[in-house]
MIMARDREN-219705 format. One record per atom (N, C-alpha, C, O): y, z, x. Coordinates in steps of 0.05 Angstrom, whole numbers, plus 5000, padded with zeros to 4 digits. Atoms other than C-alpha are relative to their C-alpha. Example, Ala and Ser with C-alpha at 12.3 -4.5 7.8 and 13.67 -1.06 7.14 Angstrom:
BEGIN
497650005018/491051565246/502450005018/502450135039/497649994984/497951435273/502250144985/504450184995/
end
This chain:
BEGIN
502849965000/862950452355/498749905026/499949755042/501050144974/857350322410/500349804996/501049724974/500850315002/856249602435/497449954992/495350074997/503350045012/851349262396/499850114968/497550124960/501049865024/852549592318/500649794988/499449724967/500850225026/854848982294/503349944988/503849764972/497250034999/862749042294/501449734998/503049684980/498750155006/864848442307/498249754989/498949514991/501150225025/860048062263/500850124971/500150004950/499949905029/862048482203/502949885004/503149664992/496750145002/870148282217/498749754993/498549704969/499950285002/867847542225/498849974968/499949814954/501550095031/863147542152/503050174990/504350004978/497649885028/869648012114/501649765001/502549684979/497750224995/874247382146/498749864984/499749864961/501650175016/869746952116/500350104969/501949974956/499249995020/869447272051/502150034985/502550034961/497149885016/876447452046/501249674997/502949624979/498750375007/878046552054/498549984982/499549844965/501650155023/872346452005/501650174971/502050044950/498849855020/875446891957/503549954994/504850124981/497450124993/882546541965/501950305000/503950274987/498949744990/885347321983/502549895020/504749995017/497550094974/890046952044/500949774985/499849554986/498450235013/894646532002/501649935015/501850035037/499850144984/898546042020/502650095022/504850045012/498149914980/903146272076/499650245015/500550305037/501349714997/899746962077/498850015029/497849805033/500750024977/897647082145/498550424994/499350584977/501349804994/892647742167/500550035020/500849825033/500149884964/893348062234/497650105002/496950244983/503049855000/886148282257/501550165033/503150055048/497949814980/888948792311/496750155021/494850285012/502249754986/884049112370/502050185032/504150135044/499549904973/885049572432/500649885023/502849915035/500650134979/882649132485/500249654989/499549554967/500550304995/883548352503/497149914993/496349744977/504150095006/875348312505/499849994977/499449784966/501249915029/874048612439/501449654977/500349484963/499350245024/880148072404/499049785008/498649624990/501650224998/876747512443/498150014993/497249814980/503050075012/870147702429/499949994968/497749914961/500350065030/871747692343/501749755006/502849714984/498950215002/875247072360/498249765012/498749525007/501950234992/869146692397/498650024970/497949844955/502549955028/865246992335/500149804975/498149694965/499450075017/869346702282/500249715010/500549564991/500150294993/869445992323/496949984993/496249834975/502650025002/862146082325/498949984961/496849864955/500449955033/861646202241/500949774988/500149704965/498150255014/865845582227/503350134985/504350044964/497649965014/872645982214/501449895028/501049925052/497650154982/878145572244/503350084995/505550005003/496549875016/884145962208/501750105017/503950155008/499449784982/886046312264/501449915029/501149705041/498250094972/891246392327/498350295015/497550485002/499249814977/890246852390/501950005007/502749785013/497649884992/896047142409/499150185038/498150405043/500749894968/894947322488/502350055016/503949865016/497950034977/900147542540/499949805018/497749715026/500950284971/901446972594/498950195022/496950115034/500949794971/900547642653/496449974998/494749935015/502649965000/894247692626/497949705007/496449615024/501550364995/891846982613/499349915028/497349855041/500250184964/893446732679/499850105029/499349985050/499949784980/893747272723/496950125012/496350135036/502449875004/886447582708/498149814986/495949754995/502750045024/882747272649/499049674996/496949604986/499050245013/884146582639/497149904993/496449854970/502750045006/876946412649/497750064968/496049924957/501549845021/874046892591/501049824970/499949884949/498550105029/878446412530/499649735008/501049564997/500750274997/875345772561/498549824966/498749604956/501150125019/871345702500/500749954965/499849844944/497650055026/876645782450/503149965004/504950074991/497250064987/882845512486/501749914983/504049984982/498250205023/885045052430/501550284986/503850264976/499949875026/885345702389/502450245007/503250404990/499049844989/889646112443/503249925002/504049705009/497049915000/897246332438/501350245021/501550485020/498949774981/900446592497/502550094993/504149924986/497049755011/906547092480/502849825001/504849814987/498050054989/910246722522/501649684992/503749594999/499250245012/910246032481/501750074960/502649924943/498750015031/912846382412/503450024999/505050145014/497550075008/919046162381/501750234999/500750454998/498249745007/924946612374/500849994976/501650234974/498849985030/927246552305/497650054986/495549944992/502049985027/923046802243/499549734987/497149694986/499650285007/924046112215/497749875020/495449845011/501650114978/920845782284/497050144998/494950025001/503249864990/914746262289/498150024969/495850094969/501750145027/912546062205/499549845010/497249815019/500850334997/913145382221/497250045029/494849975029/502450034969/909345512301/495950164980/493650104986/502549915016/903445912247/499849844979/497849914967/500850185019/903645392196/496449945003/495149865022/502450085003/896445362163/498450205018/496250135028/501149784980/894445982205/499350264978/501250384968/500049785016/891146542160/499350365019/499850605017/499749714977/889747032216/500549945018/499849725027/499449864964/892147292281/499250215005/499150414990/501749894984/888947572325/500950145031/500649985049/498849904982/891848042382/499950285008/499750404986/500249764997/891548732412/502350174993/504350044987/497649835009/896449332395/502550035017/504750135011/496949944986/900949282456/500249715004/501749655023/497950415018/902248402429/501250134980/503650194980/499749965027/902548622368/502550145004/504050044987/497249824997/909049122388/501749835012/504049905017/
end
């Protein structure tokens, strides 16, 4: 949709109601999935901004450091570059331990 309808305040209130509603049990993780870097940062400042703290970014390091690095200043704590996840299935529960969403575009996500 245009900018401005309201997109990524409706994701951040469903996140919200989907933890108030205990829907993300315990180990359960969500992927919130977008096109663009901007768009998953911008529902990821949103949901810092709301008081949801559940949440990883998942970022390429090319991108991070190369181009953007600047733009995830204000949710750094909350940022996962590609290039720090574990290799084992085992390793990357434990590295999301207590994480109910991720947060990443469709070519992380692959």
């Amino acid at each position: 949709g245009p900018p401005g309808t309201g997109k990524t305040t409706m994701i951040a209130a469903m996140t919200q109601y989907l933890a108030r509603r205990s829907v993300f049990h315990h180990g359960d993780c969500v992927y919130i999935v977008t096109q663009s870097n901007v768009a998953v940062k911008n529902i990821a400042e949103k949901l810092m901004n709301v008081g949801f703290d559940e949440f990883k970014l998942l970022v390429s390091e090319e991108f991070y450091y190369e181009w953007h690095e600047h733009l995830y200043e204000s949710i750094k704590q909350k940022v996962m570059k590609t290039s720090k996840l574990k290799k084992t299935p085992m390793e990357i529960e434990r590295q999301f331990a207590g994480v109910s969403v991720i947060l990443c575009t469709l070519s992380t996500m692959s």
